[in-house]
C-alpha positions as YAML, in Angstrom:
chain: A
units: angstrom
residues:
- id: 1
  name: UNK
  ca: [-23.96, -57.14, -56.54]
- id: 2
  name: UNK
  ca: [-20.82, -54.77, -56.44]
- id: 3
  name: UNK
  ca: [-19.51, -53.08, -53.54]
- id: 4
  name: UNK
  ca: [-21.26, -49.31, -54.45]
- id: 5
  name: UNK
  ca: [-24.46, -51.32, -54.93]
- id: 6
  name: UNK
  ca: [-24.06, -53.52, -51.46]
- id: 7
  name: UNK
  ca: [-23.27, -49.96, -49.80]
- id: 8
  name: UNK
  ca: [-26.44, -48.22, -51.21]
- id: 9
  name: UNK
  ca: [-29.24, -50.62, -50.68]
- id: 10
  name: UNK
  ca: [-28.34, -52.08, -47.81]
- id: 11
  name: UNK
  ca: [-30.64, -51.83, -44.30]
- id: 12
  name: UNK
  ca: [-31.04, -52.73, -41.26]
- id: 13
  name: UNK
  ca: [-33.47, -55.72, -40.64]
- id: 14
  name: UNK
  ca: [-35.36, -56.00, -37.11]
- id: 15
  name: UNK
  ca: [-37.36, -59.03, -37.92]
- id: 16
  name: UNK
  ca: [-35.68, -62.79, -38.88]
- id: 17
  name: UNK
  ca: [-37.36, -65.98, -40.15]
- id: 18
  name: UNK
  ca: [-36.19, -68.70, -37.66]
- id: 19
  name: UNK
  ca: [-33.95, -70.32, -39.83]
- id: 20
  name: UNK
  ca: [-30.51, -70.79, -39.30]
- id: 21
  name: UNK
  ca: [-27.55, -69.27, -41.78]
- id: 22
  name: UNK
  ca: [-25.76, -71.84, -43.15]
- id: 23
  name: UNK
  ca: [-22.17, -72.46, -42.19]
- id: 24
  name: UNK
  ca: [-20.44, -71.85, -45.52]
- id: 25
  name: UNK
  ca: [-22.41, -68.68, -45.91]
- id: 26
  name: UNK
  ca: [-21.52, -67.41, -42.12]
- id: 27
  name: UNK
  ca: [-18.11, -68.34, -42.92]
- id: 28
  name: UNK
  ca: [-17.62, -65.70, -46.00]
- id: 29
  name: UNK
  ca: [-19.04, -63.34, -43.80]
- id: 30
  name: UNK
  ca: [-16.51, -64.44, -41.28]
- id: 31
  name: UNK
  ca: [-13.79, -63.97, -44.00]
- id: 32
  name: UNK
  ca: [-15.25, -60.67, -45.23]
- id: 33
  name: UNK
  ca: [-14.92, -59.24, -41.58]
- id: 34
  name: UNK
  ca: [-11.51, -60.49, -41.12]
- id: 35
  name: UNK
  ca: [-10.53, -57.81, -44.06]
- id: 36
  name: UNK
  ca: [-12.07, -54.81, -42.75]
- id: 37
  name: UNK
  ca: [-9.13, -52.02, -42.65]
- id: 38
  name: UNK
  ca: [-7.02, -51.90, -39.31]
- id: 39
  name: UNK
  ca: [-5.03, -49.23, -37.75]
- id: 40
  name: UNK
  ca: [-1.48, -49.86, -38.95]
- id: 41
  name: UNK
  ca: [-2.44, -53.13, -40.07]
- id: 42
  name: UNK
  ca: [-2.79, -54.13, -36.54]
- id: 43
  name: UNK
  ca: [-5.91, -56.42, -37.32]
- id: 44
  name: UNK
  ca: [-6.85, -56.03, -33.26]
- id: 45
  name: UNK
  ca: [-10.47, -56.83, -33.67]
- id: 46
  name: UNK
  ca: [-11.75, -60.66, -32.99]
- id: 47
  name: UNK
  ca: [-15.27, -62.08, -33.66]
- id: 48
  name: UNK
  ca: [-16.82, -64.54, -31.97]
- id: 49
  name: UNK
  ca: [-19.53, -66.10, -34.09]
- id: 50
  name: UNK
  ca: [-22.41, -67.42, -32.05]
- id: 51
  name: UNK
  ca: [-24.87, -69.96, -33.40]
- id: 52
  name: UNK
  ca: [-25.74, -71.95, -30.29]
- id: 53
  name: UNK
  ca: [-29.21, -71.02, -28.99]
- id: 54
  name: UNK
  ca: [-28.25, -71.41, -25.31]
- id: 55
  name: UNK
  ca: [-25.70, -68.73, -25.82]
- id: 56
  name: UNK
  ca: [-27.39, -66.81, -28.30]
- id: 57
  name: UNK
  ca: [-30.22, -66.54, -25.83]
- id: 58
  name: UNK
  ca: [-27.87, -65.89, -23.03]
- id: 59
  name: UNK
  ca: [-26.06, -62.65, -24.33]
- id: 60
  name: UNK
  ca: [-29.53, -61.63, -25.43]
- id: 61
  name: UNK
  ca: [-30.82, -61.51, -21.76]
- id: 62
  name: UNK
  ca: [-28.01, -60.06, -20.84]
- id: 63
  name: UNK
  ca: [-28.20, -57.11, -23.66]
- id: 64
  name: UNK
  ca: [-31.82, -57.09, -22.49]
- id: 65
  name: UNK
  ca: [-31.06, -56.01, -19.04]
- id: 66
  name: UNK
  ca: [-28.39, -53.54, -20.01]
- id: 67
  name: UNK
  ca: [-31.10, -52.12, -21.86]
- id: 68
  name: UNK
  ca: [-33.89, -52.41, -18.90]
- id: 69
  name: UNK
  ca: [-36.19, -54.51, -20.91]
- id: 70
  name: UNK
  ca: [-36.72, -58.13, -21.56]
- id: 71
  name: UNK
  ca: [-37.81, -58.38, -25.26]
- id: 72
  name: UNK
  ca: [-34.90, -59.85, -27.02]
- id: 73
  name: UNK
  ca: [-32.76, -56.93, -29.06]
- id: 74
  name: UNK
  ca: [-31.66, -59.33, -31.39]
- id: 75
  name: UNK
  ca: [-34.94, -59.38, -32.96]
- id: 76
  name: UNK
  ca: [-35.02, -63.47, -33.65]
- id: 77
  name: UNK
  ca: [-31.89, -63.53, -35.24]
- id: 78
  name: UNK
  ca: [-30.23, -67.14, -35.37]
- id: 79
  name: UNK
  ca: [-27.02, -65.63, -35.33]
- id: 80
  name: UNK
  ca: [-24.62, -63.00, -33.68]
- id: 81
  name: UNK
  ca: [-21.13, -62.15, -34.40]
- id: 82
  name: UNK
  ca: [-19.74, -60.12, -31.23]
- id: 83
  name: UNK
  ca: [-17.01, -58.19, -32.79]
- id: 84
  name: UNK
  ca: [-14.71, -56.94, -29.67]
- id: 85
  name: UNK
  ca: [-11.43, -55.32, -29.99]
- id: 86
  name: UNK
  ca: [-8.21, -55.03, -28.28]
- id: 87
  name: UNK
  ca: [-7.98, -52.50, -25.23]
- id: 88
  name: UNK
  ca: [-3.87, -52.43, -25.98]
- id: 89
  name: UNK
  ca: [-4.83, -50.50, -29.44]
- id: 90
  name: UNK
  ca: [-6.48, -47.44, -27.53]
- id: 91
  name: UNK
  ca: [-6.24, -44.99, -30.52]
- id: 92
  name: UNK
  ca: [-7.85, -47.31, -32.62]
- id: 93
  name: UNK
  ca: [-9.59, -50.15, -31.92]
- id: 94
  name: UNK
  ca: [-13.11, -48.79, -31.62]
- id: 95
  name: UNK
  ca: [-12.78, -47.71, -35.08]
- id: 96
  name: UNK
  ca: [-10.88, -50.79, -36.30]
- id: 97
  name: UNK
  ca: [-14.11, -52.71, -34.73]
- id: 98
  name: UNK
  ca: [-16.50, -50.76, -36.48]
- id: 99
  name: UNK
  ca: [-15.03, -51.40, -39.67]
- id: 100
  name: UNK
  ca: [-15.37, -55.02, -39.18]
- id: 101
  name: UNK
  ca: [-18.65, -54.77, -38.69]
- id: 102
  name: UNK
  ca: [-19.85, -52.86, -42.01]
- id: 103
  name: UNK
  ca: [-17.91, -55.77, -43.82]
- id: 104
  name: UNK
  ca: [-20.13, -58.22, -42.01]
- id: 105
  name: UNK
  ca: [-22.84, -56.40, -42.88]
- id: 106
  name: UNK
  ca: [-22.04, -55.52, -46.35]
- id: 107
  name: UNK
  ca: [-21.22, -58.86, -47.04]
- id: 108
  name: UNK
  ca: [-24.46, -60.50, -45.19]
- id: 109
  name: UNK
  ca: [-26.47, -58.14, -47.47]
- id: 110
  name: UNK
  ca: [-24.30, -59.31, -50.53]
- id: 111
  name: UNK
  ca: [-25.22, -62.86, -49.89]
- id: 112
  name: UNK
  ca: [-29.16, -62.46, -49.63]
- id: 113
  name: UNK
  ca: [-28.71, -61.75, -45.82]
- id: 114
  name: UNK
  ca: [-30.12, -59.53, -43.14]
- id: 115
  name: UNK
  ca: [-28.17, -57.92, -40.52]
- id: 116
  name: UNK
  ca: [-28.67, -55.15, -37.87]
- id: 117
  name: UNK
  ca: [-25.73, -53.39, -35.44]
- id: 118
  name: UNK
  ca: [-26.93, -53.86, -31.91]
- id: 119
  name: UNK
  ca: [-24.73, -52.03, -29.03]
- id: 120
  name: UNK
  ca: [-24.10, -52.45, -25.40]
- id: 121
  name: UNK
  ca: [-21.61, -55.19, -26.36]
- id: 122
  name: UNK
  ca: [-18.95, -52.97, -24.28]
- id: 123
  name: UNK
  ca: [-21.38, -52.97, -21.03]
- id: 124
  name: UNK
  ca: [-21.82, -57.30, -21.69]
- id: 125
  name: UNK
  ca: [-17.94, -57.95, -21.82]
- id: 126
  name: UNK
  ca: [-16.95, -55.56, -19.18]
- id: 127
  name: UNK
  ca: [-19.46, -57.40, -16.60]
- id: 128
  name: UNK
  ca: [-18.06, -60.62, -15.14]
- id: 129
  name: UNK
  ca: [-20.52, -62.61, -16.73]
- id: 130
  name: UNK
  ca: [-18.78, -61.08, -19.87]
- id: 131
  name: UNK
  ca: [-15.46, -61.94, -19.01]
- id: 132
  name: UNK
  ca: [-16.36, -65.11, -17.97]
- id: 133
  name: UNK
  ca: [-17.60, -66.09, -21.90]
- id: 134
  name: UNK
  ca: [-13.89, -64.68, -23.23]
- id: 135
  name: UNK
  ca: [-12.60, -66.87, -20.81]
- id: 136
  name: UNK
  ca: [-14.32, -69.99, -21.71]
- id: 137
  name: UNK
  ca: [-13.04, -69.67, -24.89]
- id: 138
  name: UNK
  ca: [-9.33, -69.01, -24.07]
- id: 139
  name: UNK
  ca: [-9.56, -65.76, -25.31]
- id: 140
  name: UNK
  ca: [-7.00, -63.86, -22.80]
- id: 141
  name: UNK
  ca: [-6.15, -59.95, -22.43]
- id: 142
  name: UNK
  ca: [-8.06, -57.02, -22.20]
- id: 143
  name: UNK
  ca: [-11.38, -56.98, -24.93]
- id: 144
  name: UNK
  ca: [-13.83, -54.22, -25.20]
- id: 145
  name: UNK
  ca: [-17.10, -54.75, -26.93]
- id: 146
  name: UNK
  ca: [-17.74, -52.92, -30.58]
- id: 147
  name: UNK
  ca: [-21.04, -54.26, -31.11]
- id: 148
  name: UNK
  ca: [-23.38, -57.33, -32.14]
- id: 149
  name: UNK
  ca: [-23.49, -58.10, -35.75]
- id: 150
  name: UNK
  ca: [-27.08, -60.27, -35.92]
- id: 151
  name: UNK
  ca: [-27.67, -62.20, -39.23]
- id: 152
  name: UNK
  ca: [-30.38, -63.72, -40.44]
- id: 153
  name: UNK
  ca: [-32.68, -64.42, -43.61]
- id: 154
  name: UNK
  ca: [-35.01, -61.22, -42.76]
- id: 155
  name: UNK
  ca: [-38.76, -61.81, -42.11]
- id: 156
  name: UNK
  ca: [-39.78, -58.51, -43.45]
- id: 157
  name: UNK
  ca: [-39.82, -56.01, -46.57]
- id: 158
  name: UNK
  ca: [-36.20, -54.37, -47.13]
- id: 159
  name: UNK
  ca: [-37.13, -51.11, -45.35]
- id: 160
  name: UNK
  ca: [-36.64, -47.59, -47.69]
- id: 161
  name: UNK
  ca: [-33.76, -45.36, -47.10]
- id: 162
  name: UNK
  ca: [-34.85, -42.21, -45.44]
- id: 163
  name: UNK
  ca: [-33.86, -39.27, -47.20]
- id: 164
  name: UNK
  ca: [-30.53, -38.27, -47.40]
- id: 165
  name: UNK
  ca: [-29.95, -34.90, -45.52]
- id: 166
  name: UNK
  ca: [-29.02, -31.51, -46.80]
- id: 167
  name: UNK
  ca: [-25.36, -30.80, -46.22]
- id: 168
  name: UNK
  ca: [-24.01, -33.63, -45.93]
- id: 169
  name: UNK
  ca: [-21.54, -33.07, -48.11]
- id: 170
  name: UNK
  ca: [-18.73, -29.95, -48.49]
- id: 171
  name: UNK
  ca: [-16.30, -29.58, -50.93]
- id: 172
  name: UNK
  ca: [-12.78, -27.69, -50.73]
- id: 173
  name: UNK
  ca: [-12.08, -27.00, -54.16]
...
């Protein structure tokens, strides 16, 4: 699949087969992330790559409550990648963060994957539960969440693009 083609047909899946994504595949996602575009080359985003249920499950009850529900907004998926970026880039680390995600998600789709953006990761790392994660991994300074990149081999049909929307597009000839 080329890049035009990964772009076009790819969807967001909300339902995953229980299965979990095999190491060398997460890892090219990983990779894929890692050369998303950065402000000035600045590269402040990091990912933390979650495959261990406990904390899977954990972040999920706590995006749960952010949300005021308790079904789990991850929608099964084995996997998240919490893509956070650093506070000391203000101009441009919310955008450098969102470009890492669309390569994880252009590259999950690439490799026969499913993925879906799922916020609130900013309300989960600025609580002290949050914090307390970053911590436990030695990750030091000041992190805000971009989002939650879930992966998974989808359970479902690749939904249909909707429609795409008059004027969308101007030109300045």
């Amino acid at each position: 699949m080329n890049a035009m083609e990964a772009m076009l047909s790819r969807r967001s899946i909300r339902k995953y087969k229980d299965i979990m994504v095999p190491r060398e595949l997460l890892d090219r996602i990983l990779e894929a992330g890692t050369y998303a575009a950065t402000g000035r080359g600045a590269q402040s985003p990091i990912m933390i790559a979650v495959t261990n249920r406990q904390m899977r499950d954990k972040l999920s009850r706590m995006n749960a409550a952010i949300m005021g529900t308790d079904s789990d907004p991850f929608y099964g998926a084995p996997v998240v990648i919490v893509v956070l970026a650093d506070k000391s880039k203000p101009t441009v680390n919310i955008h450098d963060g969102s470009l890492v995600m669309g390569n994880l998600m252009l590259a999950a789709h690439e490799l026969g994957l499913g993925s879906c953006w799922i916020h609130r990761a900013k309300e989960e790392f600025e609580s002290e539960e949050g914090k307390e994660i970053l911590r436990s991994l030695g990750i030091e300074g000041e992190y805000v969440g971009v989002g939650h990149c879930v992966l998974g081999y989808p359970d479902c049909e690749l939904p249909k693009a909707a429609p795409r929307k008059e004027n969308y597009i101007y030109y300045i000839d």
